[in-house]
Residue, then its C-alpha position, 0 to 999 in steps of 0.5 A: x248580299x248577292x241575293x239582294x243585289x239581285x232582287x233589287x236589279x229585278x225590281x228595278x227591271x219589271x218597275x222602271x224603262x217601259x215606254x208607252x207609244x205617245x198615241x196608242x188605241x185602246x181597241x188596238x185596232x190600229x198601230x199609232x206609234x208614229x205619232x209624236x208629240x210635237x209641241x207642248x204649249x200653254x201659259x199659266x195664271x196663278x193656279x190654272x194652267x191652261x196647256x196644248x199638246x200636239x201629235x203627228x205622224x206627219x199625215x194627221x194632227x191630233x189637238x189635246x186642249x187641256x186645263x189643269x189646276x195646280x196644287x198637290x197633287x196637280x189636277x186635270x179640270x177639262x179638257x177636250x181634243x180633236x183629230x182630222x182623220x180621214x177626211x172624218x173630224x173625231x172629237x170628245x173629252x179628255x180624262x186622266x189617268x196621272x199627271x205630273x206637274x214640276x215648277x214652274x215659280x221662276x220659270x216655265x212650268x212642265x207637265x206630263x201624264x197619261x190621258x185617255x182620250x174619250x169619245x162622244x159617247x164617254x168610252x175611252x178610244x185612245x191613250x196619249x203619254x206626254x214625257x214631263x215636258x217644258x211648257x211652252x208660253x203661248x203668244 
């Protein structure tokens, strides 16, 4: 019984709580964990949900565009993103890694997953965490 107890107390630790940065860099050149995500907004239209995630630090604003289709499981279609960094544009395509999807019949849809964002030569550079979080509708 006791070792039970304990395997499923370390099963519970190595499987759950690890919190991954909303931004991180995938060289890891460069430490992005003041980035938050800031909004979550979208509207949906039958299967397709058309969402955009915001992230700052406060001296940049990195723009997740992205276009899902909803059904089991829930997948990305396209997406794209771009980010005005030191005076320099950066863009690419969005690709995902998981994507979570709840609700959304009687109320606002929720969505969440991890993204990684490409760059214009199809390498992934960086890695976006959206929480499973409330779509707001857009005006």
């Amino acid at each position: 019984m006791r070792r039970s107890l304990c395997c499923t107390l370390l099963l519970l630790v190595a499987c759950g709580g690890r919190k991954h940065p909303a931004v991180e860099d995938l060289s890891g050149r460069e430490n992005l964990s003041l980035f938050k995500l800031q909004s979550l907004r979208g509207t949906r239209d039958g299967d397709r949900l058309q969402a955009q995630a915001m992230f700052s630090d406060s001296s940049s604003i990195l723009t997740v565009d992205m276009r899902f289709a909803i059904g089991s499981p829930t997948t990305l279609e396209s997406g794209a993103w771009r980010w005005m960094r030191n005076n320099q544009l950066l863009t690419g395509a969005v690709a995902a890694r998981s994507v979570s999807f709840l609700g959304g019949q009687d109320g606002p849809p929720s969505i969440g997953g991890v993204f990684q964002l490409l760059g214009t030569d199809g390498i992934a550079k960086y890695r976006v965490t959206i929480p499973v979080t409330i779509v707001s509708r857009t005006n």
